[in-house]
N, C-alpha and C positions, 0 to 999 in steps of 0.2 A: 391147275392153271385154268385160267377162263378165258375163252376165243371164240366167242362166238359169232356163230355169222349170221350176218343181217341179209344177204341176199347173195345169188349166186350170177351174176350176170355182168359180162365184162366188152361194154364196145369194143376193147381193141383185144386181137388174140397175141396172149404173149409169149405162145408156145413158138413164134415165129420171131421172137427177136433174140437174137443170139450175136457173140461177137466170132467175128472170121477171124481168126489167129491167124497175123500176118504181122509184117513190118508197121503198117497207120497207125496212127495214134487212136483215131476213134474206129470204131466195126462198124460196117452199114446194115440198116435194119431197114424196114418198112418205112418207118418215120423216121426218116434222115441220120446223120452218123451223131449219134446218141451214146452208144457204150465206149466207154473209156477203157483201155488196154494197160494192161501192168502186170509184170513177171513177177512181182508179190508172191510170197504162201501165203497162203489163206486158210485156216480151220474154221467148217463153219459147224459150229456146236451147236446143237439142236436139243431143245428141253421137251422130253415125250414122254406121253402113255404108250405101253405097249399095242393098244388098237390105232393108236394115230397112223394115217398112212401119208409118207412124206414121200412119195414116188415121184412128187413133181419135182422134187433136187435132183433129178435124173437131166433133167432138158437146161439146168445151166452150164453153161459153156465156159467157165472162168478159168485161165490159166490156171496151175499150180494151188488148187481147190481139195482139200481134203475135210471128207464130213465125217463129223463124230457124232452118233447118235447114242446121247443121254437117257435109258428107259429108268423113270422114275418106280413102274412098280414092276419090276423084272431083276427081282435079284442075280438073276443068274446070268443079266446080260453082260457085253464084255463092258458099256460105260454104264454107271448106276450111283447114285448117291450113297450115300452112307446108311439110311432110314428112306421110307417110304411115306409120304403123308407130313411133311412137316417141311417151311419156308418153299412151299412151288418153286417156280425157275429159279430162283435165288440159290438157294442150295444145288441143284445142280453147277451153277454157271462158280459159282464158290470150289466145290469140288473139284471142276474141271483145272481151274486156276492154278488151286493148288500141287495138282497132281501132275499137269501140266509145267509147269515154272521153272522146269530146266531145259524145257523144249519145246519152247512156245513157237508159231511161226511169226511172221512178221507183222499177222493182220490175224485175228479173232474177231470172229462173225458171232453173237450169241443173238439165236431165234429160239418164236416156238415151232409149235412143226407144221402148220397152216400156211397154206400156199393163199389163203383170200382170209387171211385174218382182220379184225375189224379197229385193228389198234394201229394199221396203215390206210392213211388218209388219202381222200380221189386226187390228189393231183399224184402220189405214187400208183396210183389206181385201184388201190385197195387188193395190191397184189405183191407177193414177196419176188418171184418173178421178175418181175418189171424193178422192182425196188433195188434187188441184188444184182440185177443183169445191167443196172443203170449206173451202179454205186462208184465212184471214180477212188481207188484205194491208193491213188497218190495224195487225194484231198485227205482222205483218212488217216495217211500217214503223218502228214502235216498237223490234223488237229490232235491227233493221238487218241480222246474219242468224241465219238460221233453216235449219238442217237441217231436209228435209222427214221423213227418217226420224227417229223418235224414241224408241227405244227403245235401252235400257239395256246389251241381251245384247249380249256379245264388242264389250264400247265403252266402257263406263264402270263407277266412278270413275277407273281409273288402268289405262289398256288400255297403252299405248305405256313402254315405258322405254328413252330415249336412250344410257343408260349401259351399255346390253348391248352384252356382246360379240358376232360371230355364234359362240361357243362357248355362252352362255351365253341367247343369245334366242329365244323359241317362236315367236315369228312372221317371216318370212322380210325383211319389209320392215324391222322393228327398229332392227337393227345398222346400217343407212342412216340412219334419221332423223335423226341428229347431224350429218351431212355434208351430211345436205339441207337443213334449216334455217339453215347457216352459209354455204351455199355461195349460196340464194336468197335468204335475208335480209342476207348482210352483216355478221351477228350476230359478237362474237368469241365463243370456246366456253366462256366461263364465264358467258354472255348466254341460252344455249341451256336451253330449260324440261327439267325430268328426268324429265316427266311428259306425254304427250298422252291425251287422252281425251276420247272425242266420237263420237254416234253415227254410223256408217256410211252410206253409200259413195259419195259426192260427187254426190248431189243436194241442192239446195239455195235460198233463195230470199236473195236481197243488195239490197240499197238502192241507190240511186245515193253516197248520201250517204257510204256503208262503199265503196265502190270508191271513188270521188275521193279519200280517205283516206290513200290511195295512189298516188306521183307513177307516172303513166303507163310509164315506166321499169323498172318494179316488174315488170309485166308480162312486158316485152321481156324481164327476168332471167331467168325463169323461162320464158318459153320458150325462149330461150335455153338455159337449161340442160336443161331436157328432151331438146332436138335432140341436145344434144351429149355428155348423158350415157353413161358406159359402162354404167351400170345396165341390164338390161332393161328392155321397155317395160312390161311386168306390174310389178318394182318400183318404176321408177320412177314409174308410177300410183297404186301403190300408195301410198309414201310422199304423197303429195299427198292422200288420202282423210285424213291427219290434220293437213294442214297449214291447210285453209282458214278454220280458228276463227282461226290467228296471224295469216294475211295479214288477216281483217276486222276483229280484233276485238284482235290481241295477247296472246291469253290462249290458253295451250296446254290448256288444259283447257274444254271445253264440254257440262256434264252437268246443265242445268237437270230437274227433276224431271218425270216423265213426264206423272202425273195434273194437272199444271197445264198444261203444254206442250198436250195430248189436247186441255184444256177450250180454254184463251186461244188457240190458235190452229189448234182446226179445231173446236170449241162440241162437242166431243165427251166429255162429263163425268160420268164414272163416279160413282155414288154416295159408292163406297169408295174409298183410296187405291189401294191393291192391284188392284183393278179392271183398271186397263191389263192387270198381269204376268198376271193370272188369263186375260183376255179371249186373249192372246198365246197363252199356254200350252195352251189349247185351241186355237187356232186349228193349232198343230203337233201337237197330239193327232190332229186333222182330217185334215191333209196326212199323218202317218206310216199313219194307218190309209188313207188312198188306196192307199199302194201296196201292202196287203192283194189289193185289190179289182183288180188288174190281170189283162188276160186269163189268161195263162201263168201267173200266181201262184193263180187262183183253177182252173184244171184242175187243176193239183199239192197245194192245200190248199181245197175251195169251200167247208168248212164257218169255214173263216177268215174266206174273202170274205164269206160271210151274215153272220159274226158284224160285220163292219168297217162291213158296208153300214149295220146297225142302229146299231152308236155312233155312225155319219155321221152318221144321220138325227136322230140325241139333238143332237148337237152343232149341227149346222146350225139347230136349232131353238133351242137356248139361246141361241146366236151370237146371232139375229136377235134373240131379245127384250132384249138385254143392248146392242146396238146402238141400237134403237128407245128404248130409254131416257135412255139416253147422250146419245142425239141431243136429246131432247125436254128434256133438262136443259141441256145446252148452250143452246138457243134462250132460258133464261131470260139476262136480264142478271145476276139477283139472285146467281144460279149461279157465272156468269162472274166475278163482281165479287170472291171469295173467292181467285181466285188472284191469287198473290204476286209477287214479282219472277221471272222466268224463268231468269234467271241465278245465281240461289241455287241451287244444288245440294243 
């Protein structure tokens, strides 16, 4: 699997936000009552190398949390795929499903093992952390599932088209999706959606209720077909980062609006609509001006580095008060209660 990180630097510390297990409905954190409480199980399935170190699941504080950690090349661990080297988190999260399905908890959490992965966007802070410690799993339970990433860029309204050729497709996985969907689902090809779109990249939270949905068999297909694919295990990983809205939900298309998404299920809720895309778009303003600021960049150019240091410092500072906001409107109900259906687009 691929995670990689773009930088290591996080304004807010979120080793300090935890929920206090009481009667409230929300926990108080630093930034106003933010984490939503629910007696929920929880399995949070973790897709891993045996060097991955996920010690940061140590500091979430979630009722009724039990973690399974998936070593993809550790045969001999107690959770493991089938084969090593073939469909990335896919086959894992497949396996577990299956293996799984007669005692699933109420809410499946499926990550990789990165606590600052770079497929979680700055208004979650580009931390799993803040993302899981925020996650409202009554929202979860209600949509059944729920991309934990939520944002729009290179994903929605109409990322995927089935109908390319690989002559005519920009993305490598593309020219596959047709043969994927027919070949895991069963579908014939005039069954097959001509559209996928849905934010990225197969983290995610599922119900019991959306997996059972599905005869246990379903599973066994698609591992199956992972194992035995000629595709690479890059595409055919790939392909699977757009197929998880069919197998839950049957709708190729998953692009509920962001600023509802933000508020209903992490109470993070921007004034404006816009809000999210603005908060984002700084946050990459943030990260591009980091690599100003790097040793050997800043010998070659420092009056760059001072100038990058100073935007940091603007930005870092905006970030935080447009967060603290966010958060503090999220914690109203009255706030929360304006959003709409989540699957309207």
């Amino acid at each position: 699997m691929s995670c990689h990180k773009l930088w290591h630097h996080n304004p807010l510390d979120h080793r300090r936000i935890r929920a206090n297990r009481g009667s409230d409905k929300h926990a108080s954190t630093e930034y106003g009552e933010s984490v939503y409480m629910s007696n929920r199980t929880v399995n949070l399935v973790i897709a891993s190398l045996e060097a991955d170190d996920i010690s940061w699941t140590s500091r979430l504080d979630l009722p009724s949390l039990n973690i399974i950690r998936y070593v993809i090349d550790a045969p001999g661990a107690e959770y493991h795929p089938p084969v090593a080297g073939k469909g990335r988190e896919a086959l894992v999260y497949h396996t577990y499903f299956h293996d799984f399905y007669d005692k699933l908890p109420d809410i499946s959490i499926m990550i990789h093992p990165h606590e600052d992965p770079w497929h979680i966007e700055g208004v979650l802070q580009r931390s799993m952390l803040f993302t899981l410690s925020h996650l409202d799993l009554e929202v979860v339970q209600s949509r059944q599932y729920a991309n934990l990433r939520v944002s729009w860029t290179q994903a929605c309204p109409d990322w995927i088209n089935t109908t390319k050729t690989p002559q005519e497709a920009l993305k490598q996985e593309e020219p596959y999706m047709h043969s994927a969907l027919v070949q895991n689902f069963g579908m014939s090809d005039n069954e097959v959606p001509d559209i996928l779109a849905g934010p990225c990249c197969s983290q995610f939270a599922v119900t019991r209720e959306a997996v059972l949905r599905n005869p246990k068999h379903q599973y066994k297909r698609s591992m199956d077909w992972l194992v035995g694919t000629s595709l690479s295990e890059y595409i055919s990983g790939r392909t699977w980062e757009h197929m998880w809205p069919y197998l839950f939900r049957r709708e190729g298309i998953d692009c509920p609006s962001e600023w509802e998404v933000y508020c209903a299920m992490y109470h993070v809720c921007f004034e404006q609509r816009d809000g999210p895309s603005e908060y984002n778009q700084l946050w990459r303003e943030k990260e591009a001006l980091q690599e100003d600021t790097e040793f050997w960049r800043e010998i070659l150019n420092p009056q760059a580095g001072v100038r990058a240091r100073k935007r940091i410092q603007e930005i870092e500072l905006l970030l935080k008060v447009k967060l603290t906001a966010a958060l503090q409107r999220g914690a109203m109900d009255s706030v929360r209660a304006t959003v709409g259906d989540l699957y309207k687009s």
